[in-house]
C-alpha positions as CSV (number, residue, x, y, z in Angstrom):
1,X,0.0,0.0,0.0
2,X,2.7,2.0,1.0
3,X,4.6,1.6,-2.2
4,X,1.2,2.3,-4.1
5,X,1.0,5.8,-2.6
6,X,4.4,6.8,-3.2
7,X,4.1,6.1,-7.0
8,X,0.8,7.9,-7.2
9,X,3.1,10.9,-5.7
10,X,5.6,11.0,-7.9
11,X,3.2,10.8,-11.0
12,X,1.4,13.7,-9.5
13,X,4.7,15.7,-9.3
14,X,5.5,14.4,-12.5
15,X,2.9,16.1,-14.0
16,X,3.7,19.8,-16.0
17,X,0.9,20.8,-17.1
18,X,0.4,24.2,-15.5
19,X,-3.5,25.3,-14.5
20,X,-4.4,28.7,-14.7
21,X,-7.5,28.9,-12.3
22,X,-10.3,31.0,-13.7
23,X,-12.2,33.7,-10.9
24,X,-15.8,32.9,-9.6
25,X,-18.5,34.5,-11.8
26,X,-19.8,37.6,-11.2
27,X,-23.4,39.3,-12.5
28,X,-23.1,42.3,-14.8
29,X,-26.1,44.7,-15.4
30,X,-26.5,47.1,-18.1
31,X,-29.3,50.1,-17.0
32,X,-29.6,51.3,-20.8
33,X,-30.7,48.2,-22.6
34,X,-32.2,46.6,-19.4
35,X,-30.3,43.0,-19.4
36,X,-28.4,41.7,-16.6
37,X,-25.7,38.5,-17.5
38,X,-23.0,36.3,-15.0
39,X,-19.6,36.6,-16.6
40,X,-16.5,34.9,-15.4
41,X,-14.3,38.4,-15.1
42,X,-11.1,36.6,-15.7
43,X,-8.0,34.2,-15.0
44,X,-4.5,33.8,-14.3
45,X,-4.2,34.2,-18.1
46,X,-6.4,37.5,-18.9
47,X,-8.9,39.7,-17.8
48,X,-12.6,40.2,-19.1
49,X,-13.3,43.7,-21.3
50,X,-16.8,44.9,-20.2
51,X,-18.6,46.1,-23.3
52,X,-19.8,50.1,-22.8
53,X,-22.9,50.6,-20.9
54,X,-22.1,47.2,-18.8
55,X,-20.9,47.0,-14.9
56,X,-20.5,44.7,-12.1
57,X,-22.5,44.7,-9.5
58,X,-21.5,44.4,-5.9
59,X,-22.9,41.2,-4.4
60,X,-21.0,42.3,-1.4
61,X,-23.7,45.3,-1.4
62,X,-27.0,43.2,-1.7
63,X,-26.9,44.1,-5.1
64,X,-29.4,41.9,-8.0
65,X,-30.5,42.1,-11.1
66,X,-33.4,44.9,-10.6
67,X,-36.8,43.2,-11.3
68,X,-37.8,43.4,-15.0
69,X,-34.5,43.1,-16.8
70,X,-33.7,40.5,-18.9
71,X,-31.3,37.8,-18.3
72,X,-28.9,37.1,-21.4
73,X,-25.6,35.4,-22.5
74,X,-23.0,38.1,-22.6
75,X,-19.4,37.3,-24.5
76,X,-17.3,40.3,-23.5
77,X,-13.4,40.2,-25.4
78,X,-10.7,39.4,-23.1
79,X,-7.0,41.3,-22.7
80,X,-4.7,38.3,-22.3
81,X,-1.2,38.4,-21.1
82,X,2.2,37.1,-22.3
83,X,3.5,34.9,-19.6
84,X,5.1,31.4,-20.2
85,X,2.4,29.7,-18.0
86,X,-0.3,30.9,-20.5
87,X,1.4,29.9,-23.4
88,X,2.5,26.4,-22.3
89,X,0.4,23.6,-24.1
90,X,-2.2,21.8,-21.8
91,X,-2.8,24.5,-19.6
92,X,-6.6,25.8,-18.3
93,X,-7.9,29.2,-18.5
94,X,-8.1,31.4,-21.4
95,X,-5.5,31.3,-24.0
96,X,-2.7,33.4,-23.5
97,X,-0.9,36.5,-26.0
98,X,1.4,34.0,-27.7
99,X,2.2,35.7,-30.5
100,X,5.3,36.7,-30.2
101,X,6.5,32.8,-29.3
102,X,10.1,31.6,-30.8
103,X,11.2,28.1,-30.5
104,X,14.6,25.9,-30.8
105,X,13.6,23.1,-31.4
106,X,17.3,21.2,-31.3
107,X,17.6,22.2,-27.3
108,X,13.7,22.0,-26.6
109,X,13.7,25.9,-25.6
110,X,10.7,28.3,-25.8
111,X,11.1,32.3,-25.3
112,X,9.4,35.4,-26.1
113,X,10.4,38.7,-28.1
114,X,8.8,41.9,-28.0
115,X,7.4,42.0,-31.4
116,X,7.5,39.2,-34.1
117,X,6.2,41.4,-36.7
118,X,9.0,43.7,-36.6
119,X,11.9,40.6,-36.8
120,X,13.6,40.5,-40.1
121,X,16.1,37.5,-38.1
122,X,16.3,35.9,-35.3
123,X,18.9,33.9,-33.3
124,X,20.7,31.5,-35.0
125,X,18.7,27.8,-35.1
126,X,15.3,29.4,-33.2
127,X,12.5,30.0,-35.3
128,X,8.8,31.7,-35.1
129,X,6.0,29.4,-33.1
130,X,3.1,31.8,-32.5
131,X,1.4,29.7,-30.3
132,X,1.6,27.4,-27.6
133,X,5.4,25.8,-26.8
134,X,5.2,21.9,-26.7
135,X,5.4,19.8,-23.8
136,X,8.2,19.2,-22.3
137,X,10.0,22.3,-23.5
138,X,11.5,25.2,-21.1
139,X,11.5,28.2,-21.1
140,X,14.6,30.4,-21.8
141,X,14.9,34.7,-21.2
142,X,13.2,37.0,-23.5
143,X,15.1,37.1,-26.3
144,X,16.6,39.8,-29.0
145,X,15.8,39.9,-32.3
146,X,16.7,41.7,-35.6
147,X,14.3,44.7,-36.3
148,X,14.0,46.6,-39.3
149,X,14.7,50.1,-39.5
150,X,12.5,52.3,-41.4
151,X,14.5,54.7,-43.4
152,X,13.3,58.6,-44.2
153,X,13.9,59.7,-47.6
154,X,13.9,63.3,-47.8
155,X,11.1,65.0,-49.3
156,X,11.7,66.9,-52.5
157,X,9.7,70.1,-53.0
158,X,8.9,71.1,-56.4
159,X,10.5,73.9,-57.5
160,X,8.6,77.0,-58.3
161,X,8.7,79.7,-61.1
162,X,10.0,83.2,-60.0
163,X,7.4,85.6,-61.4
164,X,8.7,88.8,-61.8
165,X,5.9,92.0,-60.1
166,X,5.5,95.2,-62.3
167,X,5.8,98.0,-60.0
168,X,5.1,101.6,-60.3
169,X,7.6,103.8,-61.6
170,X,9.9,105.3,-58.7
171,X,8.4,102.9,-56.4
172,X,10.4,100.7,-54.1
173,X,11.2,96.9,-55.0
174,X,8.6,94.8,-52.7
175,X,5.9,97.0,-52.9
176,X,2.7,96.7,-54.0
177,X,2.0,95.7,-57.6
178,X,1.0,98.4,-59.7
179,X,-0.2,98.9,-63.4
180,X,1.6,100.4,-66.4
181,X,1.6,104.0,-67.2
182,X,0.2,104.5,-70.1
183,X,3.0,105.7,-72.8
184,X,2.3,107.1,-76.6
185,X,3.6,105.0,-79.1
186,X,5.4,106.4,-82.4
187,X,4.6,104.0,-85.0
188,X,0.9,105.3,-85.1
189,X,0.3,106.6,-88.6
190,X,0.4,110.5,-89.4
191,X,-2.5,112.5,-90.4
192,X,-1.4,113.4,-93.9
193,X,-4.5,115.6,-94.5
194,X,-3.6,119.4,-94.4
195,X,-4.7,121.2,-91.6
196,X,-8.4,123.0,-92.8
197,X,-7.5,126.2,-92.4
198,X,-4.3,126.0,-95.1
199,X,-6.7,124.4,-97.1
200,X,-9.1,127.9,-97.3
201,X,-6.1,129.8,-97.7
202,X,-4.8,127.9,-100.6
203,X,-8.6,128.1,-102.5
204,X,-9.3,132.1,-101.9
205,X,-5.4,132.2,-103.4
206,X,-6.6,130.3,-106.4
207,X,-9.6,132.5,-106.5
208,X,-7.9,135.5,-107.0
209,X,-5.3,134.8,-109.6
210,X,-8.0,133.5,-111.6
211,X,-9.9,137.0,-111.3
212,X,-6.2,139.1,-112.0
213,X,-6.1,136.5,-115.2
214,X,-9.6,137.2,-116.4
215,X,-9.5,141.0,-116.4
216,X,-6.2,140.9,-118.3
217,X,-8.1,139.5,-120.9
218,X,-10.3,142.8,-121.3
């Protein structure tokens, strides 16, 4: 019997899988749609998110669901952590945030880094896992991987044409724009009409030497 014990002992202490033991439920109530629901508000592995317009109510107060609301099946979204005993396969609870898992397989090793999605290489012989590390794998210090550097090309402005401003005569460069005087141009044809009163002259001229002619004929 004795013998029997001992060996159920050492199997129990043999065992690795690690339990993450989730919280008692606790009723939620939302005043605005009138629906009360029992949530389990978290684990060892994450906590619950309350959608808005939900809360907890304090049992510890007396507090129920008020008469006339509706009981229903609430699924809030859960923030889960990044701790080796949540991503360790076989344990309880909620999954863990295991994204960011690496593995080398050759020495049986599991470790995080910060962020996977910014690795362009990691340690030599470990590779990217992403979820739970196998069985009988341990688990190593965070490691360091090889992120990619975003880099900043300058930005070229396009070039712009230098209009050159008509200013007033005598005026200051800088000021305000002003307009063209008005100038008289020379290639405008001339009158070539004589002036009217030449004209008269030149007929009562004529007009007379025709008289002095015609009185010399008599």
């Amino acid at each position: 019997m004795r013998k029997i014990v001992i060996l159920l002992l050492f199997v129990f202490l043999s065992v690795t899988v690690v339990f993450a033991a989730p919280l008692p439920q606790r009723p939620v109530v939302n005043h605005q749609t009138h629906e009360c629901a029992m949530i389990t508000p978290g684990d060892e592995c994450g906590d619950v998110v309350l959608p808005p317009g939900w809360e907890y109510l304090d049992e510890a107060a007396g507090e129920t669901c008020p008469v006339g609301y509706t009981t229903i099946e609430l699924y809030p979204e859960w923030t889960k952590f990044k701790a080796p005993h949540c991503c360790m396969e076989g344990h309880s609870g909620v999954a863990g945030d295991c994204q960011d898992v690496i593995i080398e397989q050759s020495r049986k090793q599991c470790a995080f880094v910060e962020d996977i999605q910014s690795c362009v290489g990691l340690p030599e012989g470990w590779e990217a896992w992403g979820k739970d590390c196998p069985q009988g794998f341990e688990w190593v210090d965070d490691m360091v991987c090889t992120v990619s550097e975003t880099i900043s090309t300058p930005t070229v402005l396009p070039q712009t044409e230098t209009i050159p401003t008509l200013t007033k005569p005598g005026s200051e460069s800088g000021g305000m724009i002003g307009t063209l005087e008005p100038t008289e141009t020379t290639d405008q044809p001339k009158n070539l009409l004589p002036c009217p009163s030449v004209a008269i002259i030149t007929m009562s001229l004529a007009g007379v030497g025709y008289l002095f002619r015609r009185r010399n004929q008599y």
